[in-house]
NUVEX-680616 format. One line per field, with one value per residue (C-alpha): residue in three letters; chain; residue number from 1; x, y, z. Coordinates in Angstrom, 1 decimal, padded with zeros to 4 digits. Each point is the difference from the previous one (the first is absolute). Example, Ala and Ser with C-alpha at 12.3 -4.5 7.8 and 13.67 -1.06 7.14 Angstrom:
residues 2
rest = (ALA/SER) $
kette = (A/A) $
nr = (1/2) $
u = (012.3/001.4) $
v = (-004.5/003.4) $
w = (007.8/-000.7) $
end
This chain:
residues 254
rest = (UNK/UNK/UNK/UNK/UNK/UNK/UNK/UNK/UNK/UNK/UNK/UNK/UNK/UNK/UNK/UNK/UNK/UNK/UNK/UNK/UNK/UNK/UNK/UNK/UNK/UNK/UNK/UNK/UNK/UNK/UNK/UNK/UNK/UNK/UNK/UNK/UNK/UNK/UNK/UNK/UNK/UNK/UNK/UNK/UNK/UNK/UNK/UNK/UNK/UNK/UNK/UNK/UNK/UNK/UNK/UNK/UNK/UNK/UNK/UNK/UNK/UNK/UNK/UNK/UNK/UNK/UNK/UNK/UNK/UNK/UNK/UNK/UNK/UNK/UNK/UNK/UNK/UNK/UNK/UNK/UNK/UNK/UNK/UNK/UNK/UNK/UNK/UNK/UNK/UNK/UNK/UNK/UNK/UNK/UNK/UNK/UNK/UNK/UNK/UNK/UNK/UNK/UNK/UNK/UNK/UNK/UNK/UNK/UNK/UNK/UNK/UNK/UNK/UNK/UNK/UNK/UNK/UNK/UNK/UNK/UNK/UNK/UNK/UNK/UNK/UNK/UNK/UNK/UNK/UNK/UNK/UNK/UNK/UNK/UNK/UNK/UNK/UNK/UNK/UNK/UNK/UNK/UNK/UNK/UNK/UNK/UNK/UNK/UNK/UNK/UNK/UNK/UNK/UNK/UNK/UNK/UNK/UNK/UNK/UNK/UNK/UNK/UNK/UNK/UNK/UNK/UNK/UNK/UNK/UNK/UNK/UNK/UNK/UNK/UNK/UNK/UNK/UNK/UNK/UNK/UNK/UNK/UNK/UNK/UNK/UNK/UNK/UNK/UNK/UNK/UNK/UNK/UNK/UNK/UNK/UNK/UNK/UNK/UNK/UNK/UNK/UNK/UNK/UNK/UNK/UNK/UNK/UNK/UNK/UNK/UNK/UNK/UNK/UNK/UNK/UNK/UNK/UNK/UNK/UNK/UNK/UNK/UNK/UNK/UNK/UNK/UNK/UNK/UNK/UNK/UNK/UNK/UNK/UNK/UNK/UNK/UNK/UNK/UNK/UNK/UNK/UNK/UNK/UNK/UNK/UNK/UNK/UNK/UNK/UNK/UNK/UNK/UNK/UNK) $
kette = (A/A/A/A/A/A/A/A/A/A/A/A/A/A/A/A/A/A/A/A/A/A/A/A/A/A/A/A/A/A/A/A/A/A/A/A/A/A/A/A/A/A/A/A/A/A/A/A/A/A/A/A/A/A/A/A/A/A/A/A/A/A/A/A/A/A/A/A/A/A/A/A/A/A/A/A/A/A/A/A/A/A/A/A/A/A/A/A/A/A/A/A/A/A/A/A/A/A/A/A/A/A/A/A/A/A/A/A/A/A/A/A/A/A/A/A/A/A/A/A/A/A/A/A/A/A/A/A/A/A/A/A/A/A/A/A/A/A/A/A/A/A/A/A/A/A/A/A/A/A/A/A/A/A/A/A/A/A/A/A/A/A/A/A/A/A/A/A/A/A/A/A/A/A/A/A/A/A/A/A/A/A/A/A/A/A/A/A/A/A/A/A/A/A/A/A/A/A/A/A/A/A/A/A/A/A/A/A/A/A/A/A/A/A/A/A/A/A/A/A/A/A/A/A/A/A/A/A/A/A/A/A/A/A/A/A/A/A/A/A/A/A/A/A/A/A/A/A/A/A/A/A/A/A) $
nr = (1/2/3/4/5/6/7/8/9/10/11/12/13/14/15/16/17/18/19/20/21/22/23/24/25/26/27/28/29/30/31/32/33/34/35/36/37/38/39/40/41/42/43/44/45/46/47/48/49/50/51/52/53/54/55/56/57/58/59/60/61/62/63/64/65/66/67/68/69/70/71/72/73/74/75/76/77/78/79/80/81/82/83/84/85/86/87/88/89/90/91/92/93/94/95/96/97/98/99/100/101/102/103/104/105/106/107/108/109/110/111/112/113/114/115/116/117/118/119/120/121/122/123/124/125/126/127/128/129/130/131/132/133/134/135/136/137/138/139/140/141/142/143/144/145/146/147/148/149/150/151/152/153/154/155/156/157/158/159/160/161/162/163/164/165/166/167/168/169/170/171/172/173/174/175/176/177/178/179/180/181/182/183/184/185/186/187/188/189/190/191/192/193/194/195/196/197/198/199/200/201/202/203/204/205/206/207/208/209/210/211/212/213/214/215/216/217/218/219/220/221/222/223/224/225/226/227/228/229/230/231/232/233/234/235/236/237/238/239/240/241/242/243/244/245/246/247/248/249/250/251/252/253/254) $
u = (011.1/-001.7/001.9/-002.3/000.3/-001.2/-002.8/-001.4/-000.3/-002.1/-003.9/-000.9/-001.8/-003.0/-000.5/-003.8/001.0/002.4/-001.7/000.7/-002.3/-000.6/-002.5/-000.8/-002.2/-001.1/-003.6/-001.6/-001.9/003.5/001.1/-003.1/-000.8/003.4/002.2/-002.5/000.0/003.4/-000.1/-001.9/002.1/002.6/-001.5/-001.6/004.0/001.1/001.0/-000.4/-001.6/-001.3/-001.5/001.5/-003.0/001.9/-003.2/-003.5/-001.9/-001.4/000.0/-002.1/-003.4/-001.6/000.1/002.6/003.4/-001.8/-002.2/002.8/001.9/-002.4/-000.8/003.9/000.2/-003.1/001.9/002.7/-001.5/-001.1/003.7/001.5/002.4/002.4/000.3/-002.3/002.3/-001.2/002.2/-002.8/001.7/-001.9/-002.0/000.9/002.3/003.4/002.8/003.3/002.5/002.2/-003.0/-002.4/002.8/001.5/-004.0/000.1/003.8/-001.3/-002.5/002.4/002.5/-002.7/-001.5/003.5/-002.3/001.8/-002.3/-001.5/-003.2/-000.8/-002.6/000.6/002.6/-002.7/-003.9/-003.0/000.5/002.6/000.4/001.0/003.1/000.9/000.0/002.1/002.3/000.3/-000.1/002.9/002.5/-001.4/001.2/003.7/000.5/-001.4/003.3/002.2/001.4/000.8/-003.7/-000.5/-003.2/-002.0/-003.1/-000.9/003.4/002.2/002.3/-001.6/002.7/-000.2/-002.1/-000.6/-002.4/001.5/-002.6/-002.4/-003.4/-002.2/-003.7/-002.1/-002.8/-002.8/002.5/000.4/003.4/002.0/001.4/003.3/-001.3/-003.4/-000.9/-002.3/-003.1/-002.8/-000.5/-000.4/-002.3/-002.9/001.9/001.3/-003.6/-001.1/002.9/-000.4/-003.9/001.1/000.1/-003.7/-000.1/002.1/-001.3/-003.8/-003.1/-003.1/-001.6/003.1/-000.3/003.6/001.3/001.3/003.6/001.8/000.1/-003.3/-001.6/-002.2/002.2/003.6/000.2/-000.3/002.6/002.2/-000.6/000.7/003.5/000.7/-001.1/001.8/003.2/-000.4/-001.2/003.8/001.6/-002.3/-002.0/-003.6/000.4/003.3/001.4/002.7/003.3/002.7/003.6/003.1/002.4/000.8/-001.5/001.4/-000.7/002.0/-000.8/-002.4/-002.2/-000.7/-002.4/-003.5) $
v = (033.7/003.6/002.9/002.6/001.9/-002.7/-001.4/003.8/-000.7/-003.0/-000.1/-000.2/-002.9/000.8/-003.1/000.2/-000.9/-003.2/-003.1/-003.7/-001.4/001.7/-002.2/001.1/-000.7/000.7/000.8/001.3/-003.3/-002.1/000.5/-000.6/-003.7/-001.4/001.1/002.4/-002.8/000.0/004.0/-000.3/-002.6/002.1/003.3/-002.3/-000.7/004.0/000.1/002.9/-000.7/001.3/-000.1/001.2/-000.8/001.0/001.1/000.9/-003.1/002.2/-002.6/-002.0/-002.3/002.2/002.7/003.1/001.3/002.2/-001.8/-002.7/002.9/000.2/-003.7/000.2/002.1/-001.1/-003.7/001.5/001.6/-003.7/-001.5/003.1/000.1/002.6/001.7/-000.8/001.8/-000.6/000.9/000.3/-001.9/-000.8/-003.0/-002.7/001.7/000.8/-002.0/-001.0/003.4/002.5/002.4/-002.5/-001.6/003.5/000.8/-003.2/000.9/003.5/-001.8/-003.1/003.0/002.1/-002.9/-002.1/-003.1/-003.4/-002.3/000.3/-001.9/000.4/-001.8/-003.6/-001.4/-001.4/001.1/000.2/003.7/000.9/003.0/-002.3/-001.4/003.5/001.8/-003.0/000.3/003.8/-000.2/-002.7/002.0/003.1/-000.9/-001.3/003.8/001.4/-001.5/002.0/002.9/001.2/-000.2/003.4/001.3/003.1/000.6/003.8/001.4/-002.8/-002.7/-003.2/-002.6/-003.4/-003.0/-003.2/-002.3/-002.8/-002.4/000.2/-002.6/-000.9/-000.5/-002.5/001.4/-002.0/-002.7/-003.0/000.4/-002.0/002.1/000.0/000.8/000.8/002.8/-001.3/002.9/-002.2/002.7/002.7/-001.7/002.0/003.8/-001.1/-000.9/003.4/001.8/-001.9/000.9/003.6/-000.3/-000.1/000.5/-003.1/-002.5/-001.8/002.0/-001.1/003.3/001.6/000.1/000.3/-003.2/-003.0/-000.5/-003.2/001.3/001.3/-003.5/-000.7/-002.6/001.8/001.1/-004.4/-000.2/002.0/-001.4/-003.5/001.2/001.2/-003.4/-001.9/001.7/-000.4/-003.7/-001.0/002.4/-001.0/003.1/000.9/003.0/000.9/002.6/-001.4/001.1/-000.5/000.9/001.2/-001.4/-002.9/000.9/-001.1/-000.3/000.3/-003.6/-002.9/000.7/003.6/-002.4/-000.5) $
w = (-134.2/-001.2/001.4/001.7/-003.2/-002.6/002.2/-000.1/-003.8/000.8/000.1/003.7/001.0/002.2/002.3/-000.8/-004.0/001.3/-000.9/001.1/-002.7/-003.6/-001.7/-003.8/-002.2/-003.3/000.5/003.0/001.7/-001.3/004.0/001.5/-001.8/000.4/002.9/001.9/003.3/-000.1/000.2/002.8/001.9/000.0/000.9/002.9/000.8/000.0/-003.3/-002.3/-003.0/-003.5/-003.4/-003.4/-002.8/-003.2/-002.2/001.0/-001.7/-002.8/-002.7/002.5/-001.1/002.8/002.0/-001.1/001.0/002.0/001.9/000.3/002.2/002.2/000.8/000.3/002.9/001.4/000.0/001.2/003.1/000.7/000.0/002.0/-001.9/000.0/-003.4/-003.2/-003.3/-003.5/-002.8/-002.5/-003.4/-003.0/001.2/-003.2/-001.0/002.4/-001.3/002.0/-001.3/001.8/000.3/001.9/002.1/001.3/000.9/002.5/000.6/001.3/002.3/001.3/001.3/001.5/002.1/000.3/000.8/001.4/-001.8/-003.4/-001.3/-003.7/-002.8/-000.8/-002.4/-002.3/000.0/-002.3/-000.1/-002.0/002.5/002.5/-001.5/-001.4/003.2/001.6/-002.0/-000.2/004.0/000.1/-001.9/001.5/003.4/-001.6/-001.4/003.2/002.0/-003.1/001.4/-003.8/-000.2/001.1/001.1/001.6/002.7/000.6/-001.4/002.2/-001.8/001.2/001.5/-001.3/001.5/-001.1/002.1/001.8/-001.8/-002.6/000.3/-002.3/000.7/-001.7/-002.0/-002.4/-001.1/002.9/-000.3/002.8/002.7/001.5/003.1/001.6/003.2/002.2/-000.2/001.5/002.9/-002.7/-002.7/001.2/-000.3/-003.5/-001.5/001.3/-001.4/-003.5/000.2/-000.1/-003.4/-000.7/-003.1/-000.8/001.1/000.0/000.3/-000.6/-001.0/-002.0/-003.7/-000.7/-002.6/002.0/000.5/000.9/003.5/000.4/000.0/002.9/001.4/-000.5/003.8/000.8/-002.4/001.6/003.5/-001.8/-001.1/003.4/001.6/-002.4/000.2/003.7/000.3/-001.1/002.8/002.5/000.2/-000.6/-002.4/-001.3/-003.4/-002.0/-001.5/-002.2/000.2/-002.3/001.8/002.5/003.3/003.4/003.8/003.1/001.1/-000.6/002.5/-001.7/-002.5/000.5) $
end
């Protein structure tokens, strides 16, 4: 236990920065297509939740970095969630290193968040796998104490999440488990819509992109039903884990 004396060294934790859920992605709109219902869920529950985009998107098919920021916050304000932070890395070209991993540290201390959910092992985007990764091992070294860190002059004390989650992304990878977000399908199209300049539009002139097809919003609704169809649910986001999950009792399953 910190005496009076040490703990004075420490960062103080305003309880507006305190986060149940972190979820992080590598690009802004990352969030928002794969775990954005469960976001909501939980905020629905009294949980405190936020966003941590790694770049802006700059290297992007459409749109720019800057207009990317926007749709983020205007997303954002959709979910309610609590704090939208974007540490603004080279988008392509971040790589898992001491420098990139004590920028994520930085932010896992400041928000100490329960729960973690990060890209997916294995995507399309090579991005995706990248930032897992980086996230992962981030959240290891965050629990280091010899890690040492600062925010606004303050040593930051260590953290590590109690559980890092991995959403599923454009690979139909097999989830370990599945959150039932039927209730919220409707707020997590809106908040993926956000992003305007992503996604289908008859009148744009921007090149197409493999998620700006006109039927990409019916193939994410078809993920979501079929990840739910196994569970018993109408719409549900899937996960995967790092480590063996368990539950208090059988009847804890759905």
């Amino acid at each position: 236990m910190l005496t009076s004396s040490e703990s004075s060294l420490f960062a103080p934790l305003s309880p507006l920065h305190k986060l149940d859920i972190l979820a992080i992605g590598a690009h802004p709109d990352d969030v928002e297509l794969s775990c954005s219902g469960t976001l909501l869920k939980h905020i629905a529950l009294g949980k405190k939740c936020g966003i941590l985009d790694l770049t802006c998107g700059e290297l992007g098919t459409r749109g720019s970095g800057e207009l990317r920021l926007k749709e983020a916050a205007n997303a954002a304000k959709i979910l309610g969630i609590s704090v939208r932070d974007n540490l603004k890395m080279a988008d392509g070209f971040f790589k898992n290193d001491k420098e990139h991993q004590l920028s994520i540290i930085k932010k896992i201390r400041e928000y100490q968040p329960e729960i973690i959910l990060c890209n997916a092992f294995s995507d399309r985007h090579p991005d995706h796998s990248r930032a897992s990764q980086l996230v992962s091992e981030a959240c290891f070294y965050s629990g280091l104490v010899k890690v040492e860190t600062a925010y606004d002059g303050f040593k930051q004390q260590a953290w590590r999440p109690k559980f890092v989650y991995h959403y599923i992304q454009d690979r139909q990878l097999k989830p370990d488990f599945v959150v039932d977000v039927t209730a919220y399908l409707d707020k997590k199209m809106e908040a993926i819509q956000a992003f305007k300049s992503q996604f289908y539009d008859p009148n744009s002139n921007e090149p197409e992109s493999p998620i700006s097809v006109k039927n990409f919003f019916d193939v994410i609704k078809g993920k979501m039903s079929i990840y739910g169809r196994e569970a018993g649910f109408d719409y549900a986001e899937g996960f995967t884990v790092e480590r063996i999950i368990g539950v208090n009792n059988l009847f804890d399953l759905k």
